[in-house]
N, C-alpha and C positions, 0 to 999 in steps of 0.2 A: 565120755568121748574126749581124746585130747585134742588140746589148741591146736590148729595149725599154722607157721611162721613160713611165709613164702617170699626171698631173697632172689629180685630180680638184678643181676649181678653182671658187669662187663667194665671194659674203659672205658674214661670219658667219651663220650660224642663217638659211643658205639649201635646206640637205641635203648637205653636203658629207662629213660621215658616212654619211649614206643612199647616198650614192653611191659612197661608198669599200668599203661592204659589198656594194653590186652589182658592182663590180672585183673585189671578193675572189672572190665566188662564180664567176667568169670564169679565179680562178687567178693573177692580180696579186697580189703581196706589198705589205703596204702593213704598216707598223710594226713596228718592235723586235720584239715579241711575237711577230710571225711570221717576220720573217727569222730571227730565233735563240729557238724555241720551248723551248728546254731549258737557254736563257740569260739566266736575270731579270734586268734593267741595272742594279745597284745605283747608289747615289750617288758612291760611291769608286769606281766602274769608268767612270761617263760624266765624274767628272774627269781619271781618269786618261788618258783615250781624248781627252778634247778637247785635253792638254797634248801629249802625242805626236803630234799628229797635226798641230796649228797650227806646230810650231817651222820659226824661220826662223833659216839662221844658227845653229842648236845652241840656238836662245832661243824661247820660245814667250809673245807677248803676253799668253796667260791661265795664265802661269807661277804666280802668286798664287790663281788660281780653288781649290786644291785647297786651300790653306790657310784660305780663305773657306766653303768649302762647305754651311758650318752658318748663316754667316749670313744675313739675310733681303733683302740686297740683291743675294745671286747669286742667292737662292731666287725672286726673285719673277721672271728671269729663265729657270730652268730650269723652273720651274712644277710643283710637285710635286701630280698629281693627286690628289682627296679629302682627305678631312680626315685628319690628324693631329695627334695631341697633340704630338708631339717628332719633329725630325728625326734619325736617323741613316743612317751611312755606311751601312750592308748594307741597308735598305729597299730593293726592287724597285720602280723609279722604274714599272714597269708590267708587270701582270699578264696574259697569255693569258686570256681568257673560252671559251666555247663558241664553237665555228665562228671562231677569231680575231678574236672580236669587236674587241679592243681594234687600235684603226689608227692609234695614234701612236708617233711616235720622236721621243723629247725632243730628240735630236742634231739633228734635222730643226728642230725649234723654236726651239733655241738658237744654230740657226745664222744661221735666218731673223728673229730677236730681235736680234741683232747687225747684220745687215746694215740693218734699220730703221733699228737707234739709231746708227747711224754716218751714214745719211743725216737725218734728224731728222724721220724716218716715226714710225708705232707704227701697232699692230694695227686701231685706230679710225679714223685718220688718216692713210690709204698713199696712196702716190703711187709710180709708178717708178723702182725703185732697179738705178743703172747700176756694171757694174764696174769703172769708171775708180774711183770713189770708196771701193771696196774696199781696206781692209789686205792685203797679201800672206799671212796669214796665214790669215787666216778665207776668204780663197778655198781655201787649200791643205786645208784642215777641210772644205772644201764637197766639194774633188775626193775625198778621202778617204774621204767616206760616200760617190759615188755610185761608186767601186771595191769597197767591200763591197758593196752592193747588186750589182753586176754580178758579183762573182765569187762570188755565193750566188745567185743568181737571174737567167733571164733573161728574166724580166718582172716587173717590181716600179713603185710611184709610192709616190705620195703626195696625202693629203686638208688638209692645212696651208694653209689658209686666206691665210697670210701671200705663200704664193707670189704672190695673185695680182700683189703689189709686187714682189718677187725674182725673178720668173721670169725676167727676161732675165739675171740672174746665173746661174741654174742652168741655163740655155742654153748660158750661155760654157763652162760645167763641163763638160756633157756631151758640148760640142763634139770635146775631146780623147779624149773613150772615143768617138765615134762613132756613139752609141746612133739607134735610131729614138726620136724625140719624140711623143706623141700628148697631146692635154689635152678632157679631157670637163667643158668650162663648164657650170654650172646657175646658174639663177636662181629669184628668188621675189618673190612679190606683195610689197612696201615693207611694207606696214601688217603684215602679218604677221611681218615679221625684222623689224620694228621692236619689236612687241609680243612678241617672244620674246627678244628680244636681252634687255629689259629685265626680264623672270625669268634669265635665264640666265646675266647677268654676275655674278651670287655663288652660282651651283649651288643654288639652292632654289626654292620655289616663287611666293616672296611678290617683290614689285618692288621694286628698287631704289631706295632714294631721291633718287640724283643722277641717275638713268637716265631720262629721258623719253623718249614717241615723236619727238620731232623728234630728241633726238642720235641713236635708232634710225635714222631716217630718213634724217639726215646720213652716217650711217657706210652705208648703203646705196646712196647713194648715190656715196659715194666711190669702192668697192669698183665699182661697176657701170659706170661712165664709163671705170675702166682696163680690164674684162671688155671694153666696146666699142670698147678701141682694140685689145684683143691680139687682137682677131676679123681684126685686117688683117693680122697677121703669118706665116707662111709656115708653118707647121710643121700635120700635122692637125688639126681639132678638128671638135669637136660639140659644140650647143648644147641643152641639153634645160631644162624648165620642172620646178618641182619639182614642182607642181599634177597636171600628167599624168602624174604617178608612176601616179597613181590607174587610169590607164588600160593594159592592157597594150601598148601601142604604142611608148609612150615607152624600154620599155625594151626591144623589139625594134628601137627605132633604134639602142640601144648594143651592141648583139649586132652589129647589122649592121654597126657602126663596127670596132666590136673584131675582127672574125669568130669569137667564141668564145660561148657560148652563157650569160647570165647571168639571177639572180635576182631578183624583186621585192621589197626590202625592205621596199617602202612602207607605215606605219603611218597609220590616220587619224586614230588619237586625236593623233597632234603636229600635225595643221592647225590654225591658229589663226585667230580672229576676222578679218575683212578689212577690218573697217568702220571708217568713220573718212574723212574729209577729206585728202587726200594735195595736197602742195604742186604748182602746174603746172609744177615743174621735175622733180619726182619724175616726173610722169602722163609726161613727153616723152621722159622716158629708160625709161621702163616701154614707151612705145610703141615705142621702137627695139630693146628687147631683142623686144619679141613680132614686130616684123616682121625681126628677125636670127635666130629661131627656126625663120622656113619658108624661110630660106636655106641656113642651117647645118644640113643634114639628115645 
């Protein structure tokens, strides 16, 4: 029976954690945390893992990373969640919550962080990144993790926002293991990931001062123009609306997608304001995601 790889997929601060906790409740492995529940990733263990794991040749282009590790220009690429006063080497880059709450794996981030800055994407800024333009190495880190993942689990994804630019990398990857592919697209009203984007880019609650709703807007827009081209590509998916979380329907569509029976995570205090003047290129692409909604059932 093959693996299955399940790619909860949207822009930032569209529900793509909301939706990676209704995978989970379905039994999808989704983050460090829970692939290795009794294994906290330190610092010194996700450099050691990315240096073995990249080598080409007996040689590993992030040969240096381990020697780097403390400073702030691998850090701001490994992204150490919450605050800290100081880094070191034994910190658990991520903690188990209740019910698995936590659904990241930094390896997944810093893999899809690399494959950006090599095409001269970023997380605000993506656009299609193909594996011709790949290092040989950071593919081999790609197949790497989705071998762990498949020989601990045989169903597992990810909610890494970043795929929606990398996905046709981690297609090529999984092409070799064979796995079944599924991706559960979400989207969300503009005004709202724009108005959240901009509390949420420094983890507090106050607004950012470089952050307005148009670069909200812009990055929403980025993110959703690639969502509307991967809709034509071949592998399964579903389209769901974050909004109808609210409704139990919405997530009897992913039951019925998955055939496994999942949770509502949906909270209403994170809906956000709607209001506001939205640009007629935002409203055009907002109109093709809602008419690709009652397609993609």
């Amino acid at each position: 029976m093959s693996k299955k790889a399940i790619f909860a997929l949207g822009c930032h601060r569209s529900g793509t954690k909301m939706l990676a906790k209704c995978l989970q409740s379905a039994g999808v492995v989704i983050g460090h945390a829970n692939l290795h529940p009794d294994e906290p990733l330190t610092m010194a263990d996700f450099g050691e893992w990315v240096v073995k794991n990249s080598e080409i040749d007996g040689e590993s282009i992030f040969k240096d990373l381990v020697f780097k590790v403390k400073e702030e220009d691998v850090i701001k690429h490994t992204v150490l969640f919450g605050e800290r006063d100081e880094i070191s080497e034994n910190i658990p880059l991520h903690v188990s919550g209740d019910m698995g709450e936590d659904t990241r794996d930094i390896r997944v981030r810093f893999i899809n962080d690399m494959l950006l800055d090599m095409c001269g994407a970023t997380w605000e800024k993506p656009f299609p990144v193909l594996s011709i333009n790949i290092h040989k190495g950071v593919m081999k880190l790609l197949k790497s993790l989705i071998f762990e993942y498949n020989t601990l689990s045989d169903v597992w994804g990810t909610n890494d926002c970043r795929v929606m630019s990398t996905l046709n990398v981690w297609l090529d990857g999984l092409r070799d293991f064979g796995n079944d592919v599924a991706v559960v697209f979400i989207y969300r009203h503009p005004m709202a990931v724009a108005k959240g984007a901009r509390h949420d880019i420094t983890g507090v609650n106050e607004p950012h001062a470089d952050w307005d709703i148009q670069r909200g807007l812009d990055m929403w827009k980025a993110h959703n123009l690639i969502l509307l081209d991967l809709l034509g590509f071949g592998f399964r998916k579903i389209l769901v609306k974050y909004e109808d979380f609210a409704k139990d329907s919405e997530v009897e569509r992913i039951s019925g997608f998955l055939g496994r029976e999942v949770e509502n995570p949906f909270d209403k205090a994170m809906c956000h304001n709607e209001g506001g003047v939205i640009p007629a290129d935002c409203v055009e692409i907002y109109n093709r995601l809602e008419e690709a909604h009652h397609v993609f059932r």
